[in-house]
C-alpha positions as CSV (number, residue, x, y, z in Angstrom):
1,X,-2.1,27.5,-49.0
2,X,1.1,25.1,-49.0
3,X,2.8,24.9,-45.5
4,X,6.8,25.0,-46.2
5,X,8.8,23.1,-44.0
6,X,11.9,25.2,-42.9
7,X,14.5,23.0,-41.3
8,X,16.3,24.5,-38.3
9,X,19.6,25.6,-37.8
10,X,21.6,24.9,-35.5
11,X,25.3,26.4,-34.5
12,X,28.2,25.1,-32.6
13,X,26.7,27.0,-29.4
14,X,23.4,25.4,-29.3
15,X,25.6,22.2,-30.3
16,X,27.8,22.6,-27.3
17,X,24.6,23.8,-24.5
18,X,23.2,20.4,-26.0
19,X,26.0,18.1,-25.1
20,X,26.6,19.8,-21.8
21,X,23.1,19.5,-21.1
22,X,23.3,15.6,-21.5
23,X,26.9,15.3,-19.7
24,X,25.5,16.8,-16.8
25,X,22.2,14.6,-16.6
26,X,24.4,11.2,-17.7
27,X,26.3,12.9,-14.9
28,X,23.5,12.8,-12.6
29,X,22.3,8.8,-13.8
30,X,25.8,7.5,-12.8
31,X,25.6,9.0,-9.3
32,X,22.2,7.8,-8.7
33,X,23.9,4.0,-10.2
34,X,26.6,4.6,-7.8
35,X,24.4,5.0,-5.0
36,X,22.1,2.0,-5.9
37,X,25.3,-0.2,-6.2
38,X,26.4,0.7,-2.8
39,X,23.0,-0.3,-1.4
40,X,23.1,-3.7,-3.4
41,X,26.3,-4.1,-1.5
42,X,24.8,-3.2,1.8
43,X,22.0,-5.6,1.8
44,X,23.9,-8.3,0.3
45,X,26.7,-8.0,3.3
46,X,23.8,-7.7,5.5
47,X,22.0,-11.1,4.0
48,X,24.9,-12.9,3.6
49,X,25.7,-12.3,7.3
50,X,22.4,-14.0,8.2
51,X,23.3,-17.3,4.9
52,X,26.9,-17.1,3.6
53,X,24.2,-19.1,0.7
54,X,22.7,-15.1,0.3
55,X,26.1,-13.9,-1.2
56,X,25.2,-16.0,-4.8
57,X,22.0,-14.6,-5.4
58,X,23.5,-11.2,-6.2
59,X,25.6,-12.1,-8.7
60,X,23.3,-11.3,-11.8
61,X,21.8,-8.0,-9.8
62,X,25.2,-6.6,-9.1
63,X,26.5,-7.4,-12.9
64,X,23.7,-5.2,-14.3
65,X,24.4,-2.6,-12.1
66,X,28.2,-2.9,-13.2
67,X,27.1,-2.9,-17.3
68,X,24.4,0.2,-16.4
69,X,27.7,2.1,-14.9
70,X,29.9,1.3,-17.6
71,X,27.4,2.8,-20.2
72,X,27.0,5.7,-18.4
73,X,30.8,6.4,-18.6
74,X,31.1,5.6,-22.2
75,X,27.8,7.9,-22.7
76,X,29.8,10.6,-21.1
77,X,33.1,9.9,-22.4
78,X,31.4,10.2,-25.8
79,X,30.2,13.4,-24.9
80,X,32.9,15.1,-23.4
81,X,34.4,14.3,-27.0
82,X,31.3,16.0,-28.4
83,X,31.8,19.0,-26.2
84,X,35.7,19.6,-27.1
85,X,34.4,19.7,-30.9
86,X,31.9,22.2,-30.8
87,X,33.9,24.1,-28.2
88,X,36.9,23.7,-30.8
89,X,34.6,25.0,-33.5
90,X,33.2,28.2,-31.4
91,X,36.9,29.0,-30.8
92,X,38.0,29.0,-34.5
93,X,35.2,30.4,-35.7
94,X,36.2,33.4,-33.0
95,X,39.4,33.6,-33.9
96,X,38.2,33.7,-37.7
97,X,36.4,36.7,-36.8
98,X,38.8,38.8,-35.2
């Protein structure tokens, strides 16, 4: 017997719980980035306390923590976006049906 392949559907509610759900662990990623470049900062002041030399090898660390920051907020800026659509959608569709 032949197997058919249904394709789910998905509505503007799921849509929305989706996006939320990735906003809020993007959310969580930049916090933990945050708190990773604050300890890059810490041991560099600390090192370069020690070698005033220390300070320059930081430079390429600290710049990918910067880029990894940055994506994070465009990741959730995209979101957000995603989440004012579908929430847009749930509302119409509401007011549609009243």
């Amino acid at each position: 017997m032949k197997k058919l392949s249904i394709a789910p559907k998905y509505d503007c509610i799921d849509m929305t719980d989706l996006a939320t759900l990735v906003h809020e662990q993007i959310d969580w990623l930049s916090t933990g980035l945050a708190d990773i470049r604050k300890e890059i900062l810490s041991v560099k002041a600390e090192l370069t306390n020690r070698d005033s030399n220390n300070q320059y090898k930081f430079s390429i660390l600290e710049k990918k923590a910067e880029i990894f920051e940055y994506l994070a907020e465009d990741f959730k800026n995209i979101f957000d976006k995603e989440i004012a659509k579908y929430t847009a959608e749930i509302e119409e569709d509401s007011e549609g049906q009243a």
